[in-house]
Steps between C-alpha positions, in 0.01 A plus 500: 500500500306337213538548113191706489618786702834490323320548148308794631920625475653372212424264181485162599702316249532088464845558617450738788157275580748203557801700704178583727347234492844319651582731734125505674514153557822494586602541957825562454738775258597335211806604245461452138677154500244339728211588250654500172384135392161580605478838299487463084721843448839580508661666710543858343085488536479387833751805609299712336204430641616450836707877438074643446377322803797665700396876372098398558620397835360115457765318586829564737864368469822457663849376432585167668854435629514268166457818324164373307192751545189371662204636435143419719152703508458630813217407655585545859761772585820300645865459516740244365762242658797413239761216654834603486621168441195294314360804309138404617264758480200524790249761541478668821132586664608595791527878547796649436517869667764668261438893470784718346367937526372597177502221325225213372601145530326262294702155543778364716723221441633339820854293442626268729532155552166256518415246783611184218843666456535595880498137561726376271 
């Protein structure tokens, strides 16, 4: 997904340019706290931006077990890990087969406990 294509959708804003602009570089979800220094807006703007990139379908989120919202453009269709005990987040490329009659799953969030905390 590139910024040109997502004008062709909605009005490309400095403000929405630079949420976009983070998240495409970005190989990982990321929560508001882990961007906020980088972004010149506060927060009610970045919330609201991030609420019309939801509706357009841009970007995805989920709730962590830390109960912060992480947001990432898709640009591979995949699953996510969340530790139990560490809170890290991983994305998941493997294939997960997960099919519920008559209904359309978009995301799955995978909790358990990660290979660092297994050890420990």
């Amino acid at each position: 997904m590139n910024l040109e294509n997502i004008s062709k959708t909605i009005k490309l804003t400095t403000a929405r340019k630079a949420i976009l602009e983070t998240f495409i570089e970005s190989s990982r979800p990321l929560c508001y706290e882990d961007i906020k220094d980088n972004l010149h807006m506060d927060k009610a703007t970045f919330y609201r931006n991030i609420t019309k990139f939801e509706e357009e379908k841009i970007i995805h989120s989920f709730e962590s077990n830390d109960k912060k919202r992480y947001f990432e453009i898709p640009k591979v269709k995949h699953s996510h890990f969340i530790c139990n005990i560490c809170s890290k987040i991983e994305c998941i490329h493997e294939k997960v087969n997960v099919n519920i009659e008559g209904h359309q799953i978009d995301n799955i969030v995978i909790k358990g406990i990660c290979p660092e905390c297994l050890k420990k």
